[in-house]
C-alpha positions in Angstrom: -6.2 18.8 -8.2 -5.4 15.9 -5.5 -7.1 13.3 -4.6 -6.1 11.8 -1.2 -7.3 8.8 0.6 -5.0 7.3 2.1 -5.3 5.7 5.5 -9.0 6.0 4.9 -9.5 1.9 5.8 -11.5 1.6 2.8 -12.1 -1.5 1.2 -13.6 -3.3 -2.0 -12.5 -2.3 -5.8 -11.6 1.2 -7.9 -14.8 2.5 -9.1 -14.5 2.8 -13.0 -15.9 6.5 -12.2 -12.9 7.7 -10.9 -11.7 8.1 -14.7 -14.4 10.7 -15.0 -12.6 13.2 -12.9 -10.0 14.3 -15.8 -8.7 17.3 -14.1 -6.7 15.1 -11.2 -2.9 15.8 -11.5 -2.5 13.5 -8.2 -4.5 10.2 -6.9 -2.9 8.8 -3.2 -5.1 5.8 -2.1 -2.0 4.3 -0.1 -3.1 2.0 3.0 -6.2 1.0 2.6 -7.7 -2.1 1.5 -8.8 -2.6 -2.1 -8.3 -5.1 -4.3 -8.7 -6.4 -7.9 -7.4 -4.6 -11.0 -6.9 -1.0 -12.0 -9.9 -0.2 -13.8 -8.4 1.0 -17.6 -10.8 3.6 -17.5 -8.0 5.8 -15.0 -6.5 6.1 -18.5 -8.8 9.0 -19.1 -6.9 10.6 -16.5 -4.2 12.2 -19.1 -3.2 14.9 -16.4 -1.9 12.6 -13.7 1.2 13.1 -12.9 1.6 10.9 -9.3 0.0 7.9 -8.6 0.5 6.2 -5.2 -1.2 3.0 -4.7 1.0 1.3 -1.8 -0.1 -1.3 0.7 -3.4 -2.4 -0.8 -4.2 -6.1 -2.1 -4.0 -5.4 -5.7 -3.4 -9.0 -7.2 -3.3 -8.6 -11.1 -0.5 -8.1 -13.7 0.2 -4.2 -13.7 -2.4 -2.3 -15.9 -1.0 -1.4 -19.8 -2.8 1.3 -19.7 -0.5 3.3 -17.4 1.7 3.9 -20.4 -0.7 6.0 -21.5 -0.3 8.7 -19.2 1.3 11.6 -20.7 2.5 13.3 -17.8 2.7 10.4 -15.4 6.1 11.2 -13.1 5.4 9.2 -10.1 4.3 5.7 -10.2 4.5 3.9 -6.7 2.7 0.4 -6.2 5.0 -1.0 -3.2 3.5 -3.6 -0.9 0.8 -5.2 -3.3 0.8 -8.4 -4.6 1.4 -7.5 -8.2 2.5 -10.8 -10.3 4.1 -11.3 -13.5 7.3 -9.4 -14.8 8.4 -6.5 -14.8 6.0 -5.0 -17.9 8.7 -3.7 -20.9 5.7 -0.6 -21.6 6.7 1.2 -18.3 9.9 2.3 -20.3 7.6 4.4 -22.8 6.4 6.8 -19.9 9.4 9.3 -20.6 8.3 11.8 -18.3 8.9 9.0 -15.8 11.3 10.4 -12.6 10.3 8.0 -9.9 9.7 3.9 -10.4 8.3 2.0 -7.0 7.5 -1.7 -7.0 8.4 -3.2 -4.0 7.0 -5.9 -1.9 4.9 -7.4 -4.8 5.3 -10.7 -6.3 7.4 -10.2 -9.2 9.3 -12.3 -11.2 11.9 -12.3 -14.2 14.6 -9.7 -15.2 14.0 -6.4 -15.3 13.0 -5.4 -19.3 15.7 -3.5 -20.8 12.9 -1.0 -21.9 13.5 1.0 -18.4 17.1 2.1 -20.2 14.5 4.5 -22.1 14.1 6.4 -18.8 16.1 9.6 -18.9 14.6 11.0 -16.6 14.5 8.1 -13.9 15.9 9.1 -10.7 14.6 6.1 -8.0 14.2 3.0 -9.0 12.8 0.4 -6.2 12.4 -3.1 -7.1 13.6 -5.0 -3.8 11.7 -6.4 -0.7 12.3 -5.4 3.4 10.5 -8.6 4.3 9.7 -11.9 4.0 7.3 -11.8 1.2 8.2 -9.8 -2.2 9.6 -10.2 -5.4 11.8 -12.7 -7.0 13.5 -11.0 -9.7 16.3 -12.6 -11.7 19.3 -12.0 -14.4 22.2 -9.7 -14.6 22.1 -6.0 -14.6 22.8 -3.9 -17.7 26.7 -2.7 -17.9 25.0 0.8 -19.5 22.7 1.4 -16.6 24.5 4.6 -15.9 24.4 6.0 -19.6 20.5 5.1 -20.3 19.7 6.4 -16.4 21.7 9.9 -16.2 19.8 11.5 -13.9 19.4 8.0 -11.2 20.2 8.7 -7.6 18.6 6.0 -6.0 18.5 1.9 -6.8 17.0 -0.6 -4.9 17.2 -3.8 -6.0 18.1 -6.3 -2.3 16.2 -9.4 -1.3 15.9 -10.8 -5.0 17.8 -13.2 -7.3 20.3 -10.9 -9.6 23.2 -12.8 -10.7 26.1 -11.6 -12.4 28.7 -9.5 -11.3 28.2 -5.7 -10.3 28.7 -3.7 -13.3 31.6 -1.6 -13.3 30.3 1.5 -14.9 27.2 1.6 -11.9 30.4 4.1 -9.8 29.7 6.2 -12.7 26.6 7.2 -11.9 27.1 10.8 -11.4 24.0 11.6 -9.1 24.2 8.1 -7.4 23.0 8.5 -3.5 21.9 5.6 -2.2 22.5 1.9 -4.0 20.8 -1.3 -2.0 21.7 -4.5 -3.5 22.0 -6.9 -0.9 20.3 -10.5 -0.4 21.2 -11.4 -4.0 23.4 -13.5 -5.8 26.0 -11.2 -7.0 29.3 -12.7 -7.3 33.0 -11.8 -8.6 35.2 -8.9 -7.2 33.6 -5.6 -5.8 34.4 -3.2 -8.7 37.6 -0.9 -8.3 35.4 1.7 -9.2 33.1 1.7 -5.8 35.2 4.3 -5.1 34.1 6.8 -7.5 30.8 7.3 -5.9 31.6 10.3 -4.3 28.1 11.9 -3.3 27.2 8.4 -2.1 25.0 8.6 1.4 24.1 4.9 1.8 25.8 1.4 0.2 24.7 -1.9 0.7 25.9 -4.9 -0.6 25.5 -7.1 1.4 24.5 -11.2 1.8 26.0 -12.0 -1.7 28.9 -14.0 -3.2 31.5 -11.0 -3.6 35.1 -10.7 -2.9 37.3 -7.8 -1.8 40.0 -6.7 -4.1 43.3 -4.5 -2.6 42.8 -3.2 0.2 42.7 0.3 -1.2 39.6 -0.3 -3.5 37.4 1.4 -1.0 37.9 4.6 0.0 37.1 8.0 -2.1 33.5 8.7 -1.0 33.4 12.2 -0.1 31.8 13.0 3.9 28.4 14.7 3.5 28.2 18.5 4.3 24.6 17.9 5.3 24.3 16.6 9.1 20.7 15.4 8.1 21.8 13.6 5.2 25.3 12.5 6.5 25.0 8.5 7.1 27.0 6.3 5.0 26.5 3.0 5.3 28.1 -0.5 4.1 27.1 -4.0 4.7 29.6 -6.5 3.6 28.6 -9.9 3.9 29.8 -13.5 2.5 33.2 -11.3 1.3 36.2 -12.9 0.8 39.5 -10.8 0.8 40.8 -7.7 2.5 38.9 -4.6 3.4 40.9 -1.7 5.0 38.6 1.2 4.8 41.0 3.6 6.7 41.3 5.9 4.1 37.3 6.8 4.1 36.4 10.4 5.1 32.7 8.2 5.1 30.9 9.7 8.6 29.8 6.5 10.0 30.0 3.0 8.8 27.9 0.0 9.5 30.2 -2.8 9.5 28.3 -5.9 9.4 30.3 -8.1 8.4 29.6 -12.2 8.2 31.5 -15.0 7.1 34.7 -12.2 6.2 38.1 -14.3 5.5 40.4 -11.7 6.4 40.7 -8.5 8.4 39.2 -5.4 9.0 41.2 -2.0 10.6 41.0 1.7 10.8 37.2 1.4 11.0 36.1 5.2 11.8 33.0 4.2 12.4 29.6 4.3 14.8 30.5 2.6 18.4 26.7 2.2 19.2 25.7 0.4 16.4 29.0 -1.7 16.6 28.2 -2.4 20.1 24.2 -3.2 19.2 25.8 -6.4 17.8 25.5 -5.9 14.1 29.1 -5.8 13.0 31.4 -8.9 13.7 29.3 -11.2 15.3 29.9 -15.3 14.7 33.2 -14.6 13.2 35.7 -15.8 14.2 38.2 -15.2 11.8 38.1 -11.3 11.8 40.7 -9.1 12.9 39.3 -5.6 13.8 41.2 -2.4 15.3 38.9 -0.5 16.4 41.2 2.7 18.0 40.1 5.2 15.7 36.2 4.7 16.3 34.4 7.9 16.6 31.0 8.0 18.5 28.1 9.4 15.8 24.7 8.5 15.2 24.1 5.1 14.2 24.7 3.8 10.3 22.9 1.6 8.8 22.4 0.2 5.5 19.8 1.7 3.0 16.1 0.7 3.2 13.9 0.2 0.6 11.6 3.1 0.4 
């Protein structure tokens, strides 16, 4: 049984009540307007199995007692303003496939407890605008081998430091990776290459520089037209980037503050043209001869 109120313009707090109705497998209150805390008595709620909370004014620490959902498989609490850290019990729901928290006010590293997630496949902790969280540290080099079955991660518009770990091209179901707006620094990893079901990359707005120009270039062209946009965002790189050898559909090339050049770019003339790849550089070489015309790449949103 569901129960859906989104978009309902309602206001106020959760009535405690709500943990009366013990048959609910699904509770969607997204846009509307409450506030407050999650009232522990939802804990009664053992059959849950989606919870979607997004774009209220919920302003506590995340509730402990969501850990004691059995069942729980979606947990989505984007566009709040959740504070504190990242809270080390989300890594004992194991039934756990889906992990939202962005656009809250976040802060600290993210609790190696989420390794415990075998069954996590997105994982959304950035920010698309100017408010959100401001997480920090390094990511774990055995993200891959705790998180098997993760084909999203979105992590942009916070602090991480660090250098990309290597091993993150080994995720086997990896789809769409967003880790711009950080602080990531030191080489893009050889690697990159491996993610060969990849739809969407962005790395974008960090410290990172390009190894050989061969480094990028295995990611396999998607069969599915609806699915089919790959898209990079290379900014702040240092280094050369010759992505001729990319059977990638389309490619977003926007590029800032690149030291070096740029050629064989197979990629989308209308979002080239729309002014987001070379712009204020100066320095960049690009041969743009091969450019097919396709629908229009861009890098990977939060979602």
């Amino acid at each position: 049984m569901a129960l859906n109120m989104s978009y309902f313009g309602l206001t106020g707090t959760i009535p405690p009540q709500l943990g009366n109705l013990s048959f609910l497998t699904l509770v969607d209150i997204k846009n509307n307007s409450f506030h407050g805390s999650l009232p522990k008595e939802l804990s009664r709620l053992c059959r849950l199995k989606f919870i979607d909370f997004t774009s209220n004014n919920f302003n506590t620490e995340i509730a402990s007692w969501l850990a004691s959902l059995p069942k729980l498989q979606h947990l989505i609490l984007n566009q709040n303003s959740f504070k504190g850290t990242i809270p080390p019990f989300l890594g004992n729901i194991s039934s756990l496939q889906e992990l939202r928290l962005t656009d809250n006010k976040l802060s600290g590293g993210v609790p190696k407890e989420l390794g415990n997630l075998a069954q996590l496949e997105i994982l959304s902790i950035g920010t698309n605008s100017l408010r959100g969280n401001n997480l920090t540290g390094n990511l774990a080099d055995n993200m891959c081998q705790n998180l098997p079955a993760l084909q999203g991660l979105y992590m942009s518009g916070n602090q991480f430091t660090g250098r990309i770990p290597n091993n993150l091209w080994q995720c086997r179901h990896l789809r769409f990776v967003s880790l711009s707006f950080n602080q990531f620094g030191g080489r893009i990893p050889r690697d990159i290459g491996n993610l060969t079901f990849a739809i969407a990359l962005a790395i974008g707005y960090n410290n990172l520089t390009a190894t050989k120009c061969h480094c990028i270039g295995k990611a396999k062209e998607e069969e599915d037209t609806g699915a089919e946009r790959q898209a990079m965002s290379m900014h702040f790189l240092t280094g050369c980037l010759n992505p001729e050898s990319m059977t990638i559909r389309t490619i977003a090339t926007a590029v800032h503050h690149h030291k070096g050049t740029m050629e064989g770019i197979n990629g989308d003339r209308k979002s080239l043209a729309q002014g987001e790849p070379v712009r204020g550089n100066p320095k960049i070489t690009t041969r743009m001869a091969n450019i097919k015309t396709t629908r229009t790449a861009r890098p990977p949103m939060e979602e």
